[in-house]
N, C-alpha and C positions, 0 to 999 in steps of 0.2 A: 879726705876722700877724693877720689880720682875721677873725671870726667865719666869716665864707663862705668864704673862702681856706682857712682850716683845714678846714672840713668839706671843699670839693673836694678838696684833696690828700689828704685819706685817701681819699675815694672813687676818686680817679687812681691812687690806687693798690692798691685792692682790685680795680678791674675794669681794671686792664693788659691790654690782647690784643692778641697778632699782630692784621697789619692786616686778615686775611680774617675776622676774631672779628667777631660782632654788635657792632651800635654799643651803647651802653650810657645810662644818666643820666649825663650829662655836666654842661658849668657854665652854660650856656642854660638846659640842662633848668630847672638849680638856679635859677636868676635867672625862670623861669616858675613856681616858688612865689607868689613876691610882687608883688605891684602897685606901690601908692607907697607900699610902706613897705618897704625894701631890707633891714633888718636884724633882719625879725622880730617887730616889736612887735605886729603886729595876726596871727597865722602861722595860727589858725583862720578870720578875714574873708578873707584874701586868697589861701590856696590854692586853686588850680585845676587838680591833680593826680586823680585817682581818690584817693581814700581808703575808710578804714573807721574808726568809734568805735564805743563800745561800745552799746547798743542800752539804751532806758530810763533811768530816773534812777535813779544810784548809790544816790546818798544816800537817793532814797524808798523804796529795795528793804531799805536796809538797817535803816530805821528804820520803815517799814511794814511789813515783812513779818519779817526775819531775828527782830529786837525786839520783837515782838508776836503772834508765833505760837510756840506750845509745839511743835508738834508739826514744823516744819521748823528751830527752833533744836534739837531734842534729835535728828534726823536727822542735822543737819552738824556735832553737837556729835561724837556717834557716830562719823563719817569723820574729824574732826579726831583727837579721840583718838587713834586706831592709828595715823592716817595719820602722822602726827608723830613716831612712836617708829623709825622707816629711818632707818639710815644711810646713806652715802654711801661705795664704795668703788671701786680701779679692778680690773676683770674683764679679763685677759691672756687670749689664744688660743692651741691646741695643736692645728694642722693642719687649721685654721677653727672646730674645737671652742671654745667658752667653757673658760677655764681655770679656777685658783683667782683668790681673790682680795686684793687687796693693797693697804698705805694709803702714804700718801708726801705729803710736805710740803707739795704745791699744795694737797692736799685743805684745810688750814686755812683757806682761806679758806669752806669750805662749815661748817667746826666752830664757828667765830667768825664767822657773816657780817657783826655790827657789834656794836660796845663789848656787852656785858651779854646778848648773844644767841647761842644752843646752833642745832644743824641741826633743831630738833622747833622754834623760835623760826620759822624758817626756811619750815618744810613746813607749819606752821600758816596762815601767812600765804596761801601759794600757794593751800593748800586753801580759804580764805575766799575770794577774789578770784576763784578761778576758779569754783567754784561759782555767788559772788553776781554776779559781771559776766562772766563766761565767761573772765577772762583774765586771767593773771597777769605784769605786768609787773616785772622788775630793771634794773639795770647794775651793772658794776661802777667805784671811783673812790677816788683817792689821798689819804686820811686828812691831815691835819695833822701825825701823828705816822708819817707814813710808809708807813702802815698800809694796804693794799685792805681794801678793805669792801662788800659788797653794799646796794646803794641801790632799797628799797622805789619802783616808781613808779605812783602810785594809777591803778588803770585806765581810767577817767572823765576823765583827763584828759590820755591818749595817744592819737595818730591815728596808724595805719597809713598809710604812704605807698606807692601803687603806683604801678607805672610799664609804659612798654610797651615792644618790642624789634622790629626789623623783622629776619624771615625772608629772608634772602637768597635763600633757594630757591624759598619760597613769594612772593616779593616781597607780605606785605598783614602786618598789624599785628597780635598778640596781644595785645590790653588785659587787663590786670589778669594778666600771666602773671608778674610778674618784683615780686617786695618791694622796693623801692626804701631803705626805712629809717622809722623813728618819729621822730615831734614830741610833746613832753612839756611841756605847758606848764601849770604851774598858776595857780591866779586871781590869787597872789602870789608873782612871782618870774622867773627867767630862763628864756625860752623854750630851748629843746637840741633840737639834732637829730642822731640816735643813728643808724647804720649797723647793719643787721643781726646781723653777729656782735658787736656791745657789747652786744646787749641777750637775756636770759633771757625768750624768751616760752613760756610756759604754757597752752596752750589743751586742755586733755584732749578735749572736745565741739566738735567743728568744726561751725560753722554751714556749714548748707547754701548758703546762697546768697550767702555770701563766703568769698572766697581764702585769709584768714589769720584771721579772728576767729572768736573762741570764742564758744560759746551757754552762756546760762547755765542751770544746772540748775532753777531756778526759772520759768523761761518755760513748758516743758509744762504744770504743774502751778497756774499762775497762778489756775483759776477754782476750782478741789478747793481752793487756800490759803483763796481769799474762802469758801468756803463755807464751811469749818470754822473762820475765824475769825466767821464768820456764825452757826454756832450756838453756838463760847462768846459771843457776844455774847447770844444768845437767852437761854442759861443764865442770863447776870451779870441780865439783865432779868427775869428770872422771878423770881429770889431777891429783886431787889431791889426789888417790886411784891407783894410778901405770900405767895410763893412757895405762888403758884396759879394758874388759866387768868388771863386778861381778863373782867371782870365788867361790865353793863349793870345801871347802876339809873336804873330810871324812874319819876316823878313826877307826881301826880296833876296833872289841868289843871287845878283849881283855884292851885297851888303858884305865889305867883307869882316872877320872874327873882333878884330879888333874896335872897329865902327860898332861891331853888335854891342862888345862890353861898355862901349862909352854910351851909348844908348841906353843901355839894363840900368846900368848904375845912374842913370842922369833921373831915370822912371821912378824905380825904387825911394829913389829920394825925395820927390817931387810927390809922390800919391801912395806912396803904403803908408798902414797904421793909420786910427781913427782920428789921427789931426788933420790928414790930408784927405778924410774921407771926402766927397763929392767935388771934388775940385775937376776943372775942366781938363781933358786929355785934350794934348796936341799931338798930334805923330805925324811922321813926314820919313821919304824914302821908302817908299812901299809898304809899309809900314802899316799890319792888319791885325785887329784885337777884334778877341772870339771870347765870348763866357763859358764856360763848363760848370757842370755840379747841378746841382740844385739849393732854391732860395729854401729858407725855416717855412715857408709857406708852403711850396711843395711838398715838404719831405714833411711835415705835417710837427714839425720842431714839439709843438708845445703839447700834444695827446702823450708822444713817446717820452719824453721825462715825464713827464704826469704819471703816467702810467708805472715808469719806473719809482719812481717817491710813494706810491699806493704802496707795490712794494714791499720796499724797505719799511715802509711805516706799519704793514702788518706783520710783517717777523717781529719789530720789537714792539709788541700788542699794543701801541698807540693809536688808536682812528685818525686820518688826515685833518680832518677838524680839529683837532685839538692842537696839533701841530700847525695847522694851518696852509697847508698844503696846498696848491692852486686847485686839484680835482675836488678835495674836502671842501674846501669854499665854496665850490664852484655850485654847490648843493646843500649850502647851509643854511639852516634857519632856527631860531631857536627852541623850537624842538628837538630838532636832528643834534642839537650840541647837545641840549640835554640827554639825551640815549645814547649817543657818543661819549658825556661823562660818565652816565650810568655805565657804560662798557667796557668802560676805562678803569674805572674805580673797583669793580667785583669780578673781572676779569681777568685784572693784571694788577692791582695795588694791593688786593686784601690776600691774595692769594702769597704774594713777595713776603710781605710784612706779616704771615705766622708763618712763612719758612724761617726769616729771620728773626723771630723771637725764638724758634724752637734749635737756632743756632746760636742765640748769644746767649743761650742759659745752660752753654758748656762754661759761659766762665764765670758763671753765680752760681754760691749754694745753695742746694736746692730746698726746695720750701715741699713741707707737707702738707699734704693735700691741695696743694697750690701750683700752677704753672705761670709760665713769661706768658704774658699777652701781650698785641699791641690798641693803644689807644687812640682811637680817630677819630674822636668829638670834638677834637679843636681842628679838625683839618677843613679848613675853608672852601674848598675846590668840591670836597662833599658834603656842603650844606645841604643841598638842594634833598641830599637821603635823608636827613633829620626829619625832613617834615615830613617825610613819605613815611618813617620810623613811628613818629608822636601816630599818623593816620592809621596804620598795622598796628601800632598798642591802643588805640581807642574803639579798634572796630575787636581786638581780642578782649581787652573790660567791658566792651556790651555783651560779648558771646559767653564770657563765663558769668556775667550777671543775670542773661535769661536763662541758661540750662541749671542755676541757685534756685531761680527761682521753680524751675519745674522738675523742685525735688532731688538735683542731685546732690550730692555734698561738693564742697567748696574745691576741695584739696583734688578730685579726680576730675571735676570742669576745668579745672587751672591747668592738671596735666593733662590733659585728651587736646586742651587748645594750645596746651604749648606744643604737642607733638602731632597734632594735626589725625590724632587716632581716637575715635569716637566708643571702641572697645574697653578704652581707659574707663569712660563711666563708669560710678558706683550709684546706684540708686537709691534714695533711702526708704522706700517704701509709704513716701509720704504726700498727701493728693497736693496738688501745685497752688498757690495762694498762701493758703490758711496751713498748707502743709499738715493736716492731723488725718490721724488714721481714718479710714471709710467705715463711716459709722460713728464716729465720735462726736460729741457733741461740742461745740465752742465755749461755752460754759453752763454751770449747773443752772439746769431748768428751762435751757434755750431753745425754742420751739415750741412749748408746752403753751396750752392758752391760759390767762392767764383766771383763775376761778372768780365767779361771781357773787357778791356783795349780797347775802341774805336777806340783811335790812336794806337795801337799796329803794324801797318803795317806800322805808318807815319815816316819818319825820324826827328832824334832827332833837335833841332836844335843848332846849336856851338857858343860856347859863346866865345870872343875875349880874348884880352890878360887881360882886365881890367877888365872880367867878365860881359862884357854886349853883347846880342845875336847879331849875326851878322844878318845883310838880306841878304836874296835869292841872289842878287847880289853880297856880300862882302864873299860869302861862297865860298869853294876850290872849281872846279868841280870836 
């Protein structure tokens, strides 16, 4: 079976419909990828489908900017860390409620996704990719030793394929409504084309003005990076120029071109760069030194990076505190950290981590009545919510132990407090305590007084030694 052959028959058979079903990408469609080269080999020259690729150079983002800026590698370093420590588990439902949760064999391929790799192996990766290119691409694919395995596929070098569908109703075309599948082709090797459910996409940031591709976190923030790699650049110059303004020295007219150059070069030598910083100037021959510029003191150096690092630090939703930032510092206490993890954590980690469970459960079978969750009980960084968690379930088991008690039933306190809806109540028509109908009595005879003793005025009568009663006569007087 032949490379196109194969790909049609999966797709013949993921998009089966009755005959009144929209038409779909069919093997025409597939045979208008290519021009004259039927098998692929040229699959970026000769598509003439709608597509999407990722936007900028990979590689310049990652080595001009990721690698060369302090202040957005210790941001993404920040999201990696935590982001990394979720697991992965599957969440069961309880009468659409989210249930507990539970682990089971599929899940190894998320624990192991290849030889020598954990799930933090896993979510590292995602987090770099979709940050630095907006998107994270996998698949999954059959080891040598039998094995699945999740297969990293670099994002730079996957195209989104779209496609269009005709509206039988509206009889006219939606372009760009239907995902058709990815082209994976690196600079060395075999081109692949992947159907949607093979493949684990990743996009947390939907670009605005396409379908399916993610924006990367680094694009808002592209001119705040130049600028603050713009003033350590300043810095690294300052120090290494005698770590002071810019100096004008000028020379008498008499001085002629030649004298100037043996002079420059004698200077230069003797006091640029931070090893000859503070050393004594001599000059002689007319010979007059001016400063220009302004010191990091004037120009107010350390507010405007600061300022810029705030920032950067809020496009990729980290608080300066966390990061540790001079402005975040500058205002920390441990409080402020705390609300800053709180912010960190349900703002920008829980939010990542069910996009990414709702992406890597393209490449696990799916489970009934069950979905991917992830799990954050062992995440260390949010302990401090545990106990805030134990305090919200002890203050919810007093609240549905007193409205038990005043007569509602068990099962609609539980849901009125799990959903925060007081209409849930069911009442059961029964008085609060004792719980028994108005009017009912607590047991037979309860309340009644209790009747009085006839002979209570008689005397008793004495029973002998053998225990039989004596008569009137045989009694003491």
């Amino acid at each position: 079976m032949g490379f196109l052959e194969r790909i049609t028959n999966r797709h013949t058979e993921r998009f089966q419909r009755p005959a009144a079903a929209l038409s779909r990408f069919g093997w025409d469609d597939y045979l208008s990828l290519f021009s004259a080269d039927p098998f692929g080999l040229g699959f970026y020259q000769t598509i003439t489908g709608s597509q999407e690729r990722v936007e900028g150079n990979f590689d310049g983002i990652v080595n001009g900017v990721y690698k060369r800026s302090g202040v957005v590698f210790a941001c993404l370093l920040s999201r990696l860390l935590v982001f990394s420590e979720a697991r992965f588990q599957w969440r069961g439902f309880n009468s659409g409620r989210p249930g507990n949760l539970f682990g089971g064999q599929d899940l190894a391929l998320l624990e192991r996704p290849w030889p020598g790799a954990t799930t933090g192996d896993l979510l590292a990766r995602m987090e770099q990719d979709s940050s630095l290119a907006g998107a994270f691409f996998a698949t999954r694919r059959r080891s040598r030793d039998g094995r699945d395995r999740i297969v990293r596929l670099r994002p730079d070098w996957v195209t989104i394929v779209l496609g269009s569908y005709e509206d039988p109703d509206l009889q006219a075309f939606d372009l760009d409504a239907e995902l058709i599948g990815y082209i994976y082709q690196p600079p060395t090797g075999r081109t692949e084309v992947l159907l949607p459910e093979e493949v684990c996409h990743y996009a947390p940031i939907p670009d605005p003005v396409a379908s399916f591709r993610g924006m990367s976190l680094l694009q808002a923030v592209i001119r705040d990076i130049e600028g603050d790699m713009a003033a350590s650049t300043h810095k690294l110059k300052f120090f290494e120029n005698g770590a002071s303004p810019n100096m004008v020295v000028t020379m008498d007219a008499s001085v002629t071109p030649e004298v100037f150059e043996r002079f420059k070069e004698k200077m230069e030598l003797s006091h640029r760069g931070a090893v000859n910083a503070y050393r004594t100037l001599y000059l002689g021959g007319g010979a007059d030194v001016k400063t220009v510029g302004n010191s990091f003191e004037q120009m107010s150096y350390k507010a405007i990076q600061a300022l810029g690092e705030t920032r950067i630090a809020a496009a990729l939703g980290v608080p300066p505190v966390i990061v540790g930032l001079s402005e975040g510092l500058a205002s920390a206490t441990y409080s402020n950290y705390a609300q800053a993890r709180r912010r960190f954590g349900d703002g920008t980690l829980r939010p990542l981590w069910r996009n990414a469970a709702g992406s890597l459960a393209n490449l696990l079978p799916p489970r009934p009545n069950a979905q991917l969750w992830y799990d954050d009980r062992d995440v260390s960084f949010l302990r401090e919510d545990k106990k805030d968690a134990a305090e919200i379930f002890q203050v919810e088991a007093s609240t549905i132990a007193s409205l038990v008690r005043e007569g509602f039933t068990a099962e609609s306190a539980q849901a009125a407090t799990a959903a925060q809806d007081s209409g849930l109540l069911v009442h059961t028509g029964l008085l609060s305590v004792q719980l028994q109908p108005p009017g009912a009595q607590l047991s037979p005879g309860a309340g009644e007084p209790e009747p009085e003793d006839e002979n209570e005025d008689e005397p008793a009568d004495e029973e002998g030694p053998d225990g039989a009663v004596l008569d009137e006569e045989e009694q003491q007087p």
